[in-house]
C-alpha positions in Angstrom: 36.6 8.0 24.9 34.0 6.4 26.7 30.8 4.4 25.7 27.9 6.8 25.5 24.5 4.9 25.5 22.2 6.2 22.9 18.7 6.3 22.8 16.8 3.9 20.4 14.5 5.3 17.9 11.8 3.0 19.4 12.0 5.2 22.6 12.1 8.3 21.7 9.0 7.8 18.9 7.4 4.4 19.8 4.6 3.7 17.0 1.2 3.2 18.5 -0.2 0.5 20.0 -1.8 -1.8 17.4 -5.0 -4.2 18.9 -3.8 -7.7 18.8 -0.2 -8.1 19.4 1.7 -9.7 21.9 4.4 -9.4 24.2 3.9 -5.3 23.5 5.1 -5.7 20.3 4.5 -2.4 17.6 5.3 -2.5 14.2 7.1 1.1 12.8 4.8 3.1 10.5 4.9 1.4 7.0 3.9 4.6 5.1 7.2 6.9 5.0 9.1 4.3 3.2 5.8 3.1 0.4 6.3 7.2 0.0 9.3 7.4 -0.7 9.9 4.6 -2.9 7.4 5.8 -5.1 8.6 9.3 -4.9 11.7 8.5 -6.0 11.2 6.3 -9.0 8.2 9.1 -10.4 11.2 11.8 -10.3 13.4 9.8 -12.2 10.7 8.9 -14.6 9.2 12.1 -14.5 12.6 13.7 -15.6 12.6 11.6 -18.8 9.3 12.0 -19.4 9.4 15.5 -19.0 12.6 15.9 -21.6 14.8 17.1 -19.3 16.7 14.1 -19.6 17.2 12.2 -22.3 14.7 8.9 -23.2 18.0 6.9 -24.0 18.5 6.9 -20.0 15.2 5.0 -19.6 17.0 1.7 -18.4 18.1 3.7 -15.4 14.6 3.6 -14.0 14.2 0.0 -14.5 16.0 -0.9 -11.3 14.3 1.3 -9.5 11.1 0.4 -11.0 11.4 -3.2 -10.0 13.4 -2.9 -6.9 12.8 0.5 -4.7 9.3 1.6 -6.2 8.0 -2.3 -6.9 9.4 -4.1 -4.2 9.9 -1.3 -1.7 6.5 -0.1 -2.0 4.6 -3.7 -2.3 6.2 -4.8 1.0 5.0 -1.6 3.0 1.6 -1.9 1.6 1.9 -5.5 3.3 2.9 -4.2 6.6 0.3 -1.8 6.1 -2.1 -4.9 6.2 -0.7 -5.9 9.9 -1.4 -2.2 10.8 -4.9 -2.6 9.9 -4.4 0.7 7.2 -6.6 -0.5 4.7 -6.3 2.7 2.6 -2.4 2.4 2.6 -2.5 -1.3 2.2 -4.6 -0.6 -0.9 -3.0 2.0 -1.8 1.0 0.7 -1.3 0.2 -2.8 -2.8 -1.3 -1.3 -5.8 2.0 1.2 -7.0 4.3 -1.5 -5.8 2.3 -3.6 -8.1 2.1 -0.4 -11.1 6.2 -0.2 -11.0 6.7 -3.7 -11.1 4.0 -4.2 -14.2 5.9 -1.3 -16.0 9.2 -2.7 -15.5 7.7 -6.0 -17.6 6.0 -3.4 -19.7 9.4 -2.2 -20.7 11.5 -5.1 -20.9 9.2 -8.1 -21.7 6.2 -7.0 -22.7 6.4 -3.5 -25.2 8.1 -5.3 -28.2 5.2 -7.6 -29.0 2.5 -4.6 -29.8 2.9 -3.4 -33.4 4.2 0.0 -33.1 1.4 1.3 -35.0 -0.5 0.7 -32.0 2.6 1.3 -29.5 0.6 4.6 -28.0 -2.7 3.8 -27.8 -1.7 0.4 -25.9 0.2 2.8 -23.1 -2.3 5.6 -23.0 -4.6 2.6 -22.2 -2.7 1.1 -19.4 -2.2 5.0 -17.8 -6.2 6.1 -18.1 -6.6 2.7 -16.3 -4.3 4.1 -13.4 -5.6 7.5 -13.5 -9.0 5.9 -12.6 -8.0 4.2 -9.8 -6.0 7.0 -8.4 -9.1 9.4 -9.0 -11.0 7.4 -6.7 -8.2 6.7 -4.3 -8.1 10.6 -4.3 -11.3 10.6 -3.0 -10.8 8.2 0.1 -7.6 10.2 0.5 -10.2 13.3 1.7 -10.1 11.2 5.4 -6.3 10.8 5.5 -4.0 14.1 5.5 -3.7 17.1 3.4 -0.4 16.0 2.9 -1.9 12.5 1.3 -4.4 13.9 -1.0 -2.6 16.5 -2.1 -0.2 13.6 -3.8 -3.0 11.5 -4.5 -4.8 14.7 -6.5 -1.6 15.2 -8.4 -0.4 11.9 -9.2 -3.9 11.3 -10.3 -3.7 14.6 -12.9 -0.4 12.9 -13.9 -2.0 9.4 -15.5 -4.6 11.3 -16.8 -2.3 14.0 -19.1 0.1 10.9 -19.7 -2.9 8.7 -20.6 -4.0 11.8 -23.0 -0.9 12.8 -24.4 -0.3 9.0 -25.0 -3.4 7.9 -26.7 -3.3 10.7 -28.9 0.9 10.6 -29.7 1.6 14.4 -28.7 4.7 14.3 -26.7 4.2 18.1 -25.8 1.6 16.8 -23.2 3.6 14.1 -22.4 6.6 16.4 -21.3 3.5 18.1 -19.4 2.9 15.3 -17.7 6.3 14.7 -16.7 6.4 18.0 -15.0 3.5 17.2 -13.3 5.1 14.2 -12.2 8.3 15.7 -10.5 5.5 18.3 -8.2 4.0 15.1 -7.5 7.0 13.1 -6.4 8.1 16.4 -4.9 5.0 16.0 -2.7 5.2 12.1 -2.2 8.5 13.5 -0.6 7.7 15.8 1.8 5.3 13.7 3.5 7.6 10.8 3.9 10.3 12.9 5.3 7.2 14.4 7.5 6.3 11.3 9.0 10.0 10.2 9.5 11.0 13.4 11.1 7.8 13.5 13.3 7.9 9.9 14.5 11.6 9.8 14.8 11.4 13.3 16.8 8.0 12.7 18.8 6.5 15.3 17.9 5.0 17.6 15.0 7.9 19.0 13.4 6.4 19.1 9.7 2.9 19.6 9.1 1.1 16.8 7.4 -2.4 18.5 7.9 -4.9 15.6 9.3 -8.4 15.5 7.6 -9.8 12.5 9.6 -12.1 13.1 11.9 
């Protein structure tokens, strides 16, 4: 069978032209995979949280937590930097930075707070969160529909965490949690709508621009 030659991605989608590199160098869009790595690690955490999975599988988020959502997601908001993005640089850094804090949280950190105080310590640290991403919701307005919409929800999920935290009710914790999985749910779609458009090069998914 002989050698078919394939086109590269690059071709079919190139990514745009950025002001200020060489030799026609582009760097690929940053953003699908600072998506996704977040999306992925809220679902798992969201299931738990949500009680539809047990709170003994915690640890299974902790790789993901450090690795895919930490990691993963503080390297694209750095590429988002080069791209000049500073919404998603801000905005990638900062959750790559939230999922690695929360792994140390969990494994380093959680056992020297007297458990009297265990709750109010974490609805703290998720009302802190739920501010930021309340006012990243708002610069979110200029991005997509697609971004804002998980911007608006994630940011109604640190708030009924925060609450549900601070005051020790689990039932709006498990609230929360569900509120979580639409949220990664979201995260998802426009990730794989940004993949499938760029890769494709064209609109295939709708991500609903709001910049103007």
């Amino acid at each position: 069978m002989g050698a078919t030659k394939m086109p590269r991605e690059a071709d079919v989608a190139p990514a745009p032209v950025v002001e200020g590199t060489s030799g026609g160098w582009k760097p690929a869009n940053p953003a699908p995979l600072g998506l996704t790595g977040f999306a992925t690690t809220t679902f798992v955490l969201s299931m738990i949280n949500a009680n539809l999975v047990s709170g003994s599988a915690l640890p299974v988020v902790l790789g993901l937590a450090l690795a895919y959502g930490g990691i993963g997601q503080l390297l694209a908001g750095m590429w988002e930097f080069r791209t000049g993005n500073t919404f998603g640089a801000t905005a990638f850094s900062s959750y790559g930075a939230f999922w690695i804090s929360f792994f140390v949280l969990v494994q380093l950190d959680i056992v020297k707070i007297p458990a009297t105080e265990a709750n109010s310590a974490l609805g703290l640290y998720l009302w802190a969160w739920g501010i930021f991403t309340s006012y990243m919701f708002i610069a979110s307005l200029r991005t997509s529909g697609a971004v804002a919409v998980v911007f608006l929800l994630l940011a109604a999920t640190f708030i009924i965490l925060g609450i549900g935290n601070s005051g020790g009710n689990s039932s709006i914790v498990h609230l929360g949690g569900y509120v979580g999985l639409v949220t990664a749910v979201a995260a998802w779609y426009t990730s794989f709508a940004l993949v499938l458009n760029e890769t494709w090069g064209r609109t295939v998914l709708p991500v609903f621009p709001l910049g103007g």
